[in-house]
C-alpha positions as a LaTeX table, in Angstrom:
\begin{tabular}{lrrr}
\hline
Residue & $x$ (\AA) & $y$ (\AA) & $z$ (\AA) \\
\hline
Unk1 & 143.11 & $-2.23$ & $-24.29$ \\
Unk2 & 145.02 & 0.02 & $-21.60$ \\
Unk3 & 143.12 & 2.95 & $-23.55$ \\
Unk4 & 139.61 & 1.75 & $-23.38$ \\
Unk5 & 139.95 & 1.00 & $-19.73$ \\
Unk6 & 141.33 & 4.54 & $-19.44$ \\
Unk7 & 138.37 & 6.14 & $-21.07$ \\
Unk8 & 136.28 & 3.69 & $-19.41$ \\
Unk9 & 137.71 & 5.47 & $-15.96$ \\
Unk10 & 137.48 & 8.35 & $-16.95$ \\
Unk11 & 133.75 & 8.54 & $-17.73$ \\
Unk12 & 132.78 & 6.83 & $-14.17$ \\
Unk13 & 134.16 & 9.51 & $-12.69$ \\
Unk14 & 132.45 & 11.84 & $-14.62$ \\
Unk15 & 129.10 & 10.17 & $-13.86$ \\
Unk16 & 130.06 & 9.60 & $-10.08$ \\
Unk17 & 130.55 & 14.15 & $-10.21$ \\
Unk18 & 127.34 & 14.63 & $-12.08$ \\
Unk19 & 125.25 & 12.16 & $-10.16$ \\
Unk20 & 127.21 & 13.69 & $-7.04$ \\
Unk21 & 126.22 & 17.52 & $-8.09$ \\
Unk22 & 122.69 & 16.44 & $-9.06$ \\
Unk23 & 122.19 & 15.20 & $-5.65$ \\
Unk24 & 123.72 & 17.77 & $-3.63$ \\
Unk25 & 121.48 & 20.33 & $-6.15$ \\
Unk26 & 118.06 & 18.56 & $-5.45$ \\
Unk27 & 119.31 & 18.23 & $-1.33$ \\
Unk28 & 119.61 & 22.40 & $-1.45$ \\
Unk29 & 116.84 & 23.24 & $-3.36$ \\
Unk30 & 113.86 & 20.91 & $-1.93$ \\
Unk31 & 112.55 & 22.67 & 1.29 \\
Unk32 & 112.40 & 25.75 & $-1.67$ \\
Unk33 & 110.22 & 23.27 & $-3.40$ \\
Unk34 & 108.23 & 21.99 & $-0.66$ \\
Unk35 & 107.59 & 25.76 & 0.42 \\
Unk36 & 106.55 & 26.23 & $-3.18$ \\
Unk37 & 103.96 & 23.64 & $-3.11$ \\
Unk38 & 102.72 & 24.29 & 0.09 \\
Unk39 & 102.20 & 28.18 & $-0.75$ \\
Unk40 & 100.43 & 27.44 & $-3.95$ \\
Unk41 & 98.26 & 24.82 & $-2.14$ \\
Unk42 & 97.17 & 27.60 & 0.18 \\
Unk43 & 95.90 & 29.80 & $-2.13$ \\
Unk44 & 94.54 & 27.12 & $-3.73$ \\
Unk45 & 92.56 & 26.14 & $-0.45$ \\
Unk46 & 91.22 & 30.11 & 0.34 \\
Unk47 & 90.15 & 30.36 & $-3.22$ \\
Unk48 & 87.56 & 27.11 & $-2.76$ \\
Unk49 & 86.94 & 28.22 & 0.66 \\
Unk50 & 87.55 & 32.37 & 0.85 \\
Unk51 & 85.87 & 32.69 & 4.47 \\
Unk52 & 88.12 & 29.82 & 5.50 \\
Unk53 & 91.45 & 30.65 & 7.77 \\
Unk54 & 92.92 & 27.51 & 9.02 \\
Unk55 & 93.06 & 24.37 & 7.18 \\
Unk56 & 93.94 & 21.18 & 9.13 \\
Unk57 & 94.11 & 18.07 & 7.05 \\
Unk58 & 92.64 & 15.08 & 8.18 \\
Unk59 & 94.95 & 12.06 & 7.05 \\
Unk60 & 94.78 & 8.35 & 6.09 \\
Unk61 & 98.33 & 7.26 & 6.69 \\
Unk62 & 100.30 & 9.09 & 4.91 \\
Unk63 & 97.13 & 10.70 & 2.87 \\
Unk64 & 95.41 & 13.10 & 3.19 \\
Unk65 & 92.00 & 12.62 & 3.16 \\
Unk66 & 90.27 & 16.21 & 3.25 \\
Unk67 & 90.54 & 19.55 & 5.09 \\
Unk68 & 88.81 & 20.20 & 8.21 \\
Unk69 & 88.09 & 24.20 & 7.33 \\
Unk70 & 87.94 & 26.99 & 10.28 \\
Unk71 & 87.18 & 30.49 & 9.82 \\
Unk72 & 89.13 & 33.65 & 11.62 \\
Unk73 & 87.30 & 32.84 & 14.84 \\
Unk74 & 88.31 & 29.21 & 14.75 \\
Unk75 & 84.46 & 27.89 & 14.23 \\
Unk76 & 84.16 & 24.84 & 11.75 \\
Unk77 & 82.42 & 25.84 & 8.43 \\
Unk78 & 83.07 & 22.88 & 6.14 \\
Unk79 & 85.90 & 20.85 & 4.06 \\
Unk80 & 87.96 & 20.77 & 1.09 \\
Unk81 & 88.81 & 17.73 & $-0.94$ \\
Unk82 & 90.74 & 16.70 & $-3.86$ \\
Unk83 & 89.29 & 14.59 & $-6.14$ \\
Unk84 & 90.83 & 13.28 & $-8.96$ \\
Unk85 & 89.42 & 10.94 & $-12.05$ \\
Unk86 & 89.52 & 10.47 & $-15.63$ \\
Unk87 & 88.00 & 13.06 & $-18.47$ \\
Unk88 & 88.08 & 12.20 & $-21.75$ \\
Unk89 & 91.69 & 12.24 & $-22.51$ \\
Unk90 & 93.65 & 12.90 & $-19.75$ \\
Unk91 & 93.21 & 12.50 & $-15.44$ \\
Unk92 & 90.88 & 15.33 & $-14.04$ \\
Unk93 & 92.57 & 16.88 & $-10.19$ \\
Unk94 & 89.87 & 19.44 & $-8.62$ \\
Unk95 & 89.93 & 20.63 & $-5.37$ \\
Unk96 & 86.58 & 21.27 & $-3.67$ \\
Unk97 & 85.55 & 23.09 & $-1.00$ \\
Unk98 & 82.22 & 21.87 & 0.23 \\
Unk99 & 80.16 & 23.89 & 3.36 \\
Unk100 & 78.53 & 22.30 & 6.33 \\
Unk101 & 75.40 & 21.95 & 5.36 \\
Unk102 & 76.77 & 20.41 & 1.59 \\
Unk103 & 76.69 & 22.95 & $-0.34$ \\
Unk104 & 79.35 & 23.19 & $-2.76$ \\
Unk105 & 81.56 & 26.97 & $-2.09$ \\
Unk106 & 83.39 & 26.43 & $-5.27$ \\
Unk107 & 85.84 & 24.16 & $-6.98$ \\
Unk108 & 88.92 & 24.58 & $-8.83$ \\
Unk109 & 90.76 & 22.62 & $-11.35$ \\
Unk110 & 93.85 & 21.79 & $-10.39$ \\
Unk111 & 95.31 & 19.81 & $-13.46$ \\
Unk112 & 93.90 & 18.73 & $-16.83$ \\
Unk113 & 94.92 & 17.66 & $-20.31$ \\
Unk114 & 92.04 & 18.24 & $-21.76$ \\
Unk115 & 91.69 & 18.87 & $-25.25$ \\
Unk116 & 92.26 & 22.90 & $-26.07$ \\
Unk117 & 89.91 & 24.82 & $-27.01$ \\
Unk118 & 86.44 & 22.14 & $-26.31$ \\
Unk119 & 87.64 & 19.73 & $-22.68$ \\
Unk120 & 89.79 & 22.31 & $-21.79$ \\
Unk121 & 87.59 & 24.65 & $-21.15$ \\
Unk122 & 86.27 & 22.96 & $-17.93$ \\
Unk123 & 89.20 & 25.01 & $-16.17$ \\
Unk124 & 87.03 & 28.44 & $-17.16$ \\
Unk125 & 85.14 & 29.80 & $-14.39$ \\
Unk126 & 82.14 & 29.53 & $-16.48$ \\
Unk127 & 81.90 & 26.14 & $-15.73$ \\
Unk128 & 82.79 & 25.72 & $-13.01$ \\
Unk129 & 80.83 & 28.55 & $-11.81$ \\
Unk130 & 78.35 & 26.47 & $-12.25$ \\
Unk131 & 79.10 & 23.85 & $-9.04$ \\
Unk132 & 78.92 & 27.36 & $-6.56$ \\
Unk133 & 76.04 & 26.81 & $-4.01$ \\
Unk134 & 74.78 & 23.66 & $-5.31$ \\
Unk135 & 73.98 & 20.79 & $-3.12$ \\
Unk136 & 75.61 & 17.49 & $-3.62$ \\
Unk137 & 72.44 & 15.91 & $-5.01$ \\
Unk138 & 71.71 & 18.69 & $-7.37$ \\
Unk139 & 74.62 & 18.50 & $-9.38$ \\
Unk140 & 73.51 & 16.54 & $-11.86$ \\
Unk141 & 71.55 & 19.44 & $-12.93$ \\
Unk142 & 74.58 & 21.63 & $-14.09$ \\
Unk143 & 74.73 & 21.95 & $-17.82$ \\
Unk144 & 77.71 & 20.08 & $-19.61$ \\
Unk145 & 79.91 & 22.17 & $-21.73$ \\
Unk146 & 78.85 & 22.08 & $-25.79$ \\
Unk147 & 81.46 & 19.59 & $-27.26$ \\
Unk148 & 82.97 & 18.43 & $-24.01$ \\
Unk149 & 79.92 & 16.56 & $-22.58$ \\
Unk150 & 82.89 & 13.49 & $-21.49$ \\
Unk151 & 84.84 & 15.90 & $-19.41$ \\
Unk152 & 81.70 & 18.36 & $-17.76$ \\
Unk153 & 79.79 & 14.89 & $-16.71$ \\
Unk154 & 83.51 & 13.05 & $-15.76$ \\
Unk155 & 83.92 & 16.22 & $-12.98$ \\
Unk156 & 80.79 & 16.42 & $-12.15$ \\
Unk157 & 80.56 & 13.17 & $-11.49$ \\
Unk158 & 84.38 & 12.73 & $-9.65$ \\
Unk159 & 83.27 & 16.01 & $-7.57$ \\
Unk160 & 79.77 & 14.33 & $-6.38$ \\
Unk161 & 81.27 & 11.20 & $-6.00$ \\
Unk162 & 84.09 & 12.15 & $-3.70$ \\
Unk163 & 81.75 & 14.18 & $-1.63$ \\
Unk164 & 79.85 & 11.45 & $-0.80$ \\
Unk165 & 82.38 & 9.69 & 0.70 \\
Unk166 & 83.67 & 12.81 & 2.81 \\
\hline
\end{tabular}
């Protein structure tokens, strides 16, 4: 009995050490992280909106709700979104960067679990080539992709959907 409580002992404190060094690991290497994410987002952001220079989100609480975009002389020349839905297997996250007068500049996708080689392919440029200098209400008119007509119509239809609102 003495024994089992022993071992018993014994592997608290090894959990209380690992849990200890996991949490003093995660405390040193989050504002890496956070710089990480913010980087990436930033390209992310120029690449929907290249002319844009400063991007000040507009937020919802915690949320944010768009980007309010400036360009190098600090004059507004449109947003960027995220907008996020379901495609035929997995949840669609785009960001979109939309010009005053509602034009779309371009969009990227910024997750998908599409199925390879058919959904997938709505990450190509080739499609979504396709939203560049359309209007809001003309992008029904952009061709679905052969074979992944669930995933082309699901961002079209997240992308127009979420401009609307903005």
């Amino acid at each position: 009995m003495k024994e089992a409580l022993r071992y018993g002992f014994i592997l608290a404190m090894i959990c209380v050490v690992a849990s200890g060094l996991l949490g003093g690991m995660n405390s040193l290497t989050r504002p890496k992280i956070i710089a990480q994410v913010q980087g990436e987002e930033q390209v992310a952001l120029r690449e929907v909106m290249p002319e844009g220079q400063h991007f000040e989100p507009i937020k919802k609480g915690k949320d944010i709700i768009y980007y309010k975009v400036n360009n190098k002389d600090g004059k507004f020349i449109g947003v960027a979104f995220e907008a996020s839905g379901k495609g035929y297997s997995s949840v669609i996250d785009t960001l979109v960067g939309m010009t005053q007068d509602g034009s779309i500049a371009a969009i990227k996708i910024l997750n998908q679990n599409e199925t390879p080689g058919l959904g997938a392919r709505i990450a190509e440029s080739s499609f979504t080539g396709r939203f560049t200098n359309k209007n809001i209400q003309g992008l029904t008119d952009i061709q679905a992709i052969t074979g992944a007509t669930i995933s082309s119509k699901a961002v079209i239809n997240l992308v127009q959907e979420k401009a609307k609102e903005i």
